[in-house]
C-alpha positions as CSV (number, residue, x, y, z in Angstrom):
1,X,133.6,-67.2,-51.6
2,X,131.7,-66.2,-54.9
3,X,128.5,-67.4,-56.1
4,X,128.5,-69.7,-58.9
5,X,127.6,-67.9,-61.8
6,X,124.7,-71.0,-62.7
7,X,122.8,-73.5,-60.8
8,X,122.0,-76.8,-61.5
9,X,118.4,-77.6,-62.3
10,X,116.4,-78.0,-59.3
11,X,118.5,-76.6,-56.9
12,X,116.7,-73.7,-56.3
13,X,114.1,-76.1,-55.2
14,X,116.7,-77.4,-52.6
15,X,118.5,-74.6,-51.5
16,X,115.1,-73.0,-50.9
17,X,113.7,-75.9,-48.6
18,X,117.7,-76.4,-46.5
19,X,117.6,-73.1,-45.7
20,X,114.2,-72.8,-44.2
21,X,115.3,-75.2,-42.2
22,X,113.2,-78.2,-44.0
23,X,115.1,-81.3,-45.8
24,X,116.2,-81.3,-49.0
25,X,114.2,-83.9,-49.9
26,X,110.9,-82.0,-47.9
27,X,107.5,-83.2,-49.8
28,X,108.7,-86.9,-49.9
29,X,109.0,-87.7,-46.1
30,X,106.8,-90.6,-45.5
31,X,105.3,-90.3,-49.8
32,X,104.8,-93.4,-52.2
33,X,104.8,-90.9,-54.7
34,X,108.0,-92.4,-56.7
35,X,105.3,-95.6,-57.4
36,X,103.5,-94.1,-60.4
37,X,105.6,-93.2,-63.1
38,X,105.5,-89.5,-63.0
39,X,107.0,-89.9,-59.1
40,X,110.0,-92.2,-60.4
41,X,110.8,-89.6,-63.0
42,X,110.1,-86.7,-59.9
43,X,112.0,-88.1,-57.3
44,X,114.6,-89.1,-59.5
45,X,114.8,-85.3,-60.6
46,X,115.0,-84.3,-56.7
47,X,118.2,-86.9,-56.5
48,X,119.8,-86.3,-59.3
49,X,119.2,-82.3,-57.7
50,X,120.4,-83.1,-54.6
51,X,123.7,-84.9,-56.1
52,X,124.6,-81.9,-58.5
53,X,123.9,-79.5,-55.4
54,X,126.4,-81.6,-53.1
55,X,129.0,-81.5,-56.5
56,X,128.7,-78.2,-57.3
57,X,129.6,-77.1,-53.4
58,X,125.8,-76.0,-53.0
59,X,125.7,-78.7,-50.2
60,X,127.6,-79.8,-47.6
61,X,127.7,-84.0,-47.1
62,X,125.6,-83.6,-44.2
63,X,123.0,-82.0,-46.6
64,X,123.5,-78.2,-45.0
65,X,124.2,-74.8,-47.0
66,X,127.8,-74.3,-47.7
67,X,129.0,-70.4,-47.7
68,X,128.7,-71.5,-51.8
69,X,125.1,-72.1,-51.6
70,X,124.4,-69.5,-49.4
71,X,125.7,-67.1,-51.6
72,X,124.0,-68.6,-54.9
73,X,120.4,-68.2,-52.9
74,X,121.2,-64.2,-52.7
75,X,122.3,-64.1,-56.2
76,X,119.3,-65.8,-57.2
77,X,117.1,-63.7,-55.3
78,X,118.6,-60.5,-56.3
79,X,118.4,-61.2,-60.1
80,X,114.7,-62.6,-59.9
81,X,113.5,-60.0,-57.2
């Protein structure tokens, strides 16, 4: 399976954190960030992240790396070192 040739925005973000082995939604466990403003608009960025990762093949339903995803973290990394 190839590597999408683009990524949505913000799913380096989340590919990154799955794939240490963290959630995709790591840094909002347990936050009330989302209650000012500037965390709505943040955590509504992560979402609508998550949601193009999962549509794009990125993520699996369960939220884990598809071979896609995997592949689109080593295609990053290799064009940005």
């Amino acid at each position: 399976m190839s590597a999408p040739s683009f990524m949505p925005i913000g799913a380096d973000v989340v590919l990154f954190n799955v794939r240490a082995g963290r959630s995709a939604w790591a840094g909002w466990e347990g936050s009330h960030g989302a209650l000012t403003a500037e965390g709505h608009d943040a955590y509504a960025a992560r979402a609508a992240a998550i949601r193009a990762c999962r549509e794009a093949g990125l993520l699996d339903n369960e939220g884990l790396l598809t071979a896609t995803g995997t592949a689109a973290l080593r295609e990053l990394e290799a064009a940005h070192g």
